[in-house]
Residue, then its C-alpha position, 0 to 999 in steps of 0.5 A: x118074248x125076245x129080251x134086248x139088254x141095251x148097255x149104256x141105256x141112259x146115254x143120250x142114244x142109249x136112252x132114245x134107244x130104250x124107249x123106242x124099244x117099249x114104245x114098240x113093245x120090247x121086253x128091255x133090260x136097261x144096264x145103268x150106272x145110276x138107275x135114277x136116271x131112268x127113272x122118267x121112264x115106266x114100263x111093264x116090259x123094263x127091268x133095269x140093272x144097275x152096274x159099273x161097267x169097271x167093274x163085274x156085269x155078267x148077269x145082265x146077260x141072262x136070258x138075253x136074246x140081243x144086246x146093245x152095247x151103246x155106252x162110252x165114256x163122255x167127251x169129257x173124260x180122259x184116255x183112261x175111261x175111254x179105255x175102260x169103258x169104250x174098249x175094255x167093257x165093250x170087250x167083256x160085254x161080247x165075252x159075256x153075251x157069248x157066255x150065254x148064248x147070245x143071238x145077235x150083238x148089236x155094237x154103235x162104234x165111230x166113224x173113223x174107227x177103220x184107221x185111228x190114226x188118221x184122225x185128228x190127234x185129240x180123239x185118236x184114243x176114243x178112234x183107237x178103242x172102238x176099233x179094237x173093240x170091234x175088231x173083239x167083236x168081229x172075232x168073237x164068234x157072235x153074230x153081229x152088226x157094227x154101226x158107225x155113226x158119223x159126227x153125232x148131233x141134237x137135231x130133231x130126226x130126219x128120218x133119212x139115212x145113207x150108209x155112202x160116207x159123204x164126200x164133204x166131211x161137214x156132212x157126214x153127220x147123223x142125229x143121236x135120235x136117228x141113231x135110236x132109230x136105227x138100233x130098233x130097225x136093227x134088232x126088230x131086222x136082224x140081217x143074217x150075215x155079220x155087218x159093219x155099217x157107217x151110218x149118216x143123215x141122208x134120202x133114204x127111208x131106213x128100210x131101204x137104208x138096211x135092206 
């Protein structure tokens, strides 16, 4: 059975995300810093790994077929965890996946990482990070998918997407679940070609969204 390693798994996404994948029958590695926040979810097919992401996590990788880097630092935390763990965790983590052979890498960015400088001044260093960690990403040598979401919100799933960014800023939003979602389309649809997505709420079905 394919094994997924979803990094950052008991974020808000990354939570979602993990289980969506056992409700579907994936065989999970969960990479948590604190594995008690998992501990609402029970599952045959979840293995979860606990690991600071500052610090050594190379052997979550073994025996993965895919991996979900979905981690990030808060909006409550400064530059220096974003650094650490939006840009540099999410560097090793390709470095680590490429170490053992990985199929495909899957990486949620930001909307905005394409030119960090044209964001607004307070998040230019989260715009910054994900950036250069997708440009790692795009070097590395790995298949990969890149998903940007746009403005994150709590709204139940509407089930509908676009990858055309919207032309009024106020909606170019997408749900957390909806994120989720698309993950798991993701890894059950490997495209064969490398992809760098934006990703919004929008009228189409996820299948045509990614097709």
């Amino acid at each position: 059975m394919k094994k997924t390693l979803i990094i950052g798994a008991s974020g808000q996404i990354g939570k979602k995300l993990t289980q969506l994948m056992l409700n579907d029958g994936n065989d999970v590695v969960a990479l948590v810093r604190d594995k008690s926040k998992l501990s609402d979810i029970t599952d045959k097919n979840l293995h979860v790994i606990e690991a600071d992401l500052t610090g050594n996590f190379g052997h979550a990788f073994k025996q993965c077929t895919n991996v979900v880097f979905v981690a990030g630092s808060g909006g409550e935390t400064g530059a220096d965890k974003t650094i650490l763990i939006d840009l540099w965790a999410a560097c090793r983590s390709a470095d680590y996946a490429k170490e053992n052979a990985v199929k495909h890498f899957i990486l949620v960015s930001s909307i905005g990482a394409d030119a960090p400088s044209t964001g607004p001044e307070s998040i230019q260093p989260y715009l910054i990070a994900k950036h250069v960690a997708d440009e790692h990403l795009m070097r590395s040598g790995l298949h990969y998918s890149i998903v940007r979401p746009g403005t994150l919100t709590n709204d139940d799933a509407k089930g509908k997407f676009t990858t055309e960014r919207p032309a009024q800023k106020g909606d170019a939003t997408v749900t957390r679940e909806d994120v989720a979602k698309a993950l798991l389309f993701i890894v059950n649809n490997p495209s064969k070609e490398n992809t760098l997505t934006e990703l919004f709420n929008g009228s189409k079905n996820i299948s045509e969204t990614f097709k």
